[in-house]
Wavefront OBJ file of the C-alpha trace (Angstrom):
o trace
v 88.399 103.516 74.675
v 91.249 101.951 76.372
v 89.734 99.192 78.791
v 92.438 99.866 81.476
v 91.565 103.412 82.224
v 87.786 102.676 82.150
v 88.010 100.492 84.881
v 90.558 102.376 86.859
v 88.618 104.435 89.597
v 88.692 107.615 89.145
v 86.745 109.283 92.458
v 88.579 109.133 95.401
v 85.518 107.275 97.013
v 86.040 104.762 94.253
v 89.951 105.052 95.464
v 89.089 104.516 98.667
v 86.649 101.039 97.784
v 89.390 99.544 95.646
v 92.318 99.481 98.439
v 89.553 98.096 101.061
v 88.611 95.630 98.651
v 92.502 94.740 98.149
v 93.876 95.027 101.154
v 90.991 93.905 103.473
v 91.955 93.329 107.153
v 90.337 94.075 110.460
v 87.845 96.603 110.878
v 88.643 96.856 114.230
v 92.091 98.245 114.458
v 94.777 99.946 112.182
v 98.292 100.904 112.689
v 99.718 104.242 112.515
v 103.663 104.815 111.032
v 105.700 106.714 113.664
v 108.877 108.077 113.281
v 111.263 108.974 116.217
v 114.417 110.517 117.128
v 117.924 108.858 115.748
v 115.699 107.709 112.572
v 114.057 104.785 114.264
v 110.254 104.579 112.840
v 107.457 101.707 112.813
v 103.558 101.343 113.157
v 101.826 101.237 116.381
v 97.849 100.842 116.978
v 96.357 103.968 116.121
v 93.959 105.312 119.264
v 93.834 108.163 121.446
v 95.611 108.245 125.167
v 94.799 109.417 128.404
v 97.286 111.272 128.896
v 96.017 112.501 132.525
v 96.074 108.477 133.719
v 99.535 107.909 132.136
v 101.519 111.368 133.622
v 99.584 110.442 137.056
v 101.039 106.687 137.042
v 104.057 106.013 138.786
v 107.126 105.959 135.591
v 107.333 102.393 135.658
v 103.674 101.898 135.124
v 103.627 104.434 132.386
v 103.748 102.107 129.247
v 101.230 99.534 131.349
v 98.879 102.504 132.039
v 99.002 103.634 128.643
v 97.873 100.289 126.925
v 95.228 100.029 129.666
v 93.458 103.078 129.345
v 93.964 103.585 125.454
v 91.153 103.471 123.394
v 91.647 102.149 119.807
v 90.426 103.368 116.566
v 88.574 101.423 113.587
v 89.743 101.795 110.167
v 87.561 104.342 108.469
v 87.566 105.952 105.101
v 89.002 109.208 106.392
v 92.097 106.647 107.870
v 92.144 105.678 104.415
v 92.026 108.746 102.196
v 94.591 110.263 104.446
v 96.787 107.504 103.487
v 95.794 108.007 99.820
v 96.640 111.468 99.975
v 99.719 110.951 101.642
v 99.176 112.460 104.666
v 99.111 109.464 106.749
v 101.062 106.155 106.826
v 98.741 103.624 108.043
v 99.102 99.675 107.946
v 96.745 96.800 108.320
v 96.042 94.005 110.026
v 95.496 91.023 107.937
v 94.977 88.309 110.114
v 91.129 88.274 110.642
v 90.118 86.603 114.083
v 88.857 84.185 112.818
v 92.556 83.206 111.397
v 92.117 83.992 107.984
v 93.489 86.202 105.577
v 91.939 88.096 102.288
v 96.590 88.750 100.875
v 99.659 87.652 101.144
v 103.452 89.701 100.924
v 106.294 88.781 100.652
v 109.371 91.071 101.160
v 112.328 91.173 99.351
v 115.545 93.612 101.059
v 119.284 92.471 100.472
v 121.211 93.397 97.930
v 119.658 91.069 95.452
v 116.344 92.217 96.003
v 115.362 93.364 92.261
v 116.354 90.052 91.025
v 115.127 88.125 93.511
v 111.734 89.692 93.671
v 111.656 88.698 89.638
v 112.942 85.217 89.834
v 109.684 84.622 92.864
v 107.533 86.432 90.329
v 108.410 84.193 87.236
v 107.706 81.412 89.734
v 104.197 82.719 90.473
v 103.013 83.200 86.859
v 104.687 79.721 86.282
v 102.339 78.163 88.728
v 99.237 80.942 87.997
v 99.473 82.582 90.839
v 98.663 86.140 89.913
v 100.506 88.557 92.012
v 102.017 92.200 92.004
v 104.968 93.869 92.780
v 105.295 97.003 94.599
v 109.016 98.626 95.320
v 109.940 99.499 99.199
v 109.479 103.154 100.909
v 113.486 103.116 100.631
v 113.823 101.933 97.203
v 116.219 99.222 98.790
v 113.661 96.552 97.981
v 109.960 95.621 97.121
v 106.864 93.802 98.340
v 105.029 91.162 96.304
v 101.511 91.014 96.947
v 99.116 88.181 96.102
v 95.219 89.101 96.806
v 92.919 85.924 97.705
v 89.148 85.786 96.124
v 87.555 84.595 99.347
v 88.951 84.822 102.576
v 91.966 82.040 102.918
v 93.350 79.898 105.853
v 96.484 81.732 107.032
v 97.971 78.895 107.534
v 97.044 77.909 103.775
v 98.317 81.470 102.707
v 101.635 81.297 104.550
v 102.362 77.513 103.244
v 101.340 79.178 99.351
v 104.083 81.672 100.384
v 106.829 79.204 101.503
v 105.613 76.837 98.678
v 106.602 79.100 96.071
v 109.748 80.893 98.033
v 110.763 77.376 97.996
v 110.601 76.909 94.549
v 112.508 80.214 93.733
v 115.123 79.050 95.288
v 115.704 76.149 93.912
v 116.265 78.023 91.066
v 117.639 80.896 92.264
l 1 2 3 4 5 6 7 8 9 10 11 12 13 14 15 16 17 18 19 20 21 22 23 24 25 26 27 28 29 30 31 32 33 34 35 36 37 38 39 40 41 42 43 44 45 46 47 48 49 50 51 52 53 54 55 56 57 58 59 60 61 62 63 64 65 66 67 68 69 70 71 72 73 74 75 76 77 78 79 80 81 82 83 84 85 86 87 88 89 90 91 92 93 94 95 96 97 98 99 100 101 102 103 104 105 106 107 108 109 110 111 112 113 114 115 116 117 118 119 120 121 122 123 124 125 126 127 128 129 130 131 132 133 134 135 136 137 138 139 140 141 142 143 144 145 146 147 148 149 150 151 152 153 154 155 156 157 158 159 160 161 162 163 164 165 166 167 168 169 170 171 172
């Protein structure tokens, strides 16, 4: 039986256990992708409003209304699976309070992106670093992920980063 598929989960609970275990942030918060007029998107915190308090304010107390009275959500497996599914564009937050960090990415977005994001790759599995690529939502670029054992430093995590962006480019 091939080994690969017999480990790969297969129930979306399993799914669901698997991306928490990789990409394991705060508990406390997630972000929600928006998408607004013109093209502009991004993530904000998801949570729900109060709308009443925030059309009652005064308009140039609106946004300071809105943050005060907004009540924030915690990531939950539904978040998750709707993500999964594709129904949903969350994002996390990695930095944990207590300033550590469980991954790492690194983004890679101008024209050389493809051979850019290879050349930093070669340099990870030159130095045993194991890490994955993933490609952008625009296909313009890609994200290389490297997932930590144990919680790490961020500080440690961001100088691994620059260590081996560094090194890339002396080569590249």
């Amino acid at each position: 039986e091939n080994s690969a598929k017999a480990n790969s989960p297969s129930t979306p609970e399993e799914k669901i256990i698997l991306f928490r275990g990789l990409f394991h942030g705060r508990e406390d918060i997630y972000a929600v992708r928006w998408e607004g007029r013109g093209g502009k998107s991004g993530y904000s915190p998801a949570g729900i409003m109060d709308w009443r308090a925030i059309h009652s304010a005064r308009p140039g107390e609106r946004k300071r209304v809105a943050r005060k009275t907004r009540m924030l959500l915690p990531l939950t497996p539904d978040a998750i699976r709707k993500h999964l599914t594709g129904k949903q564009t969350i994002g996390i937050y990695p930095l944990l309070p207590d300033e550590t960090c469980w991954f790492l990415a690194v983004d890679f977005d101008k024209k050389s992106w493809m051979a850019d994001a290879a050349a930093f790759l070669e340099i990870c599995r030159q130095f045993r670093v194991p890490a994955v690529v993933e490609r952008s939502r625009s296909g313009n670029g890609a994200h290389v992920w490297m997932f930590f054992d144990c919680p790490a430093l961020a500080a440690d995590a961001r100088r691994l980063g620059c260590a081996l962006l560094t090194r890339t480019m002396e080569r590249r």
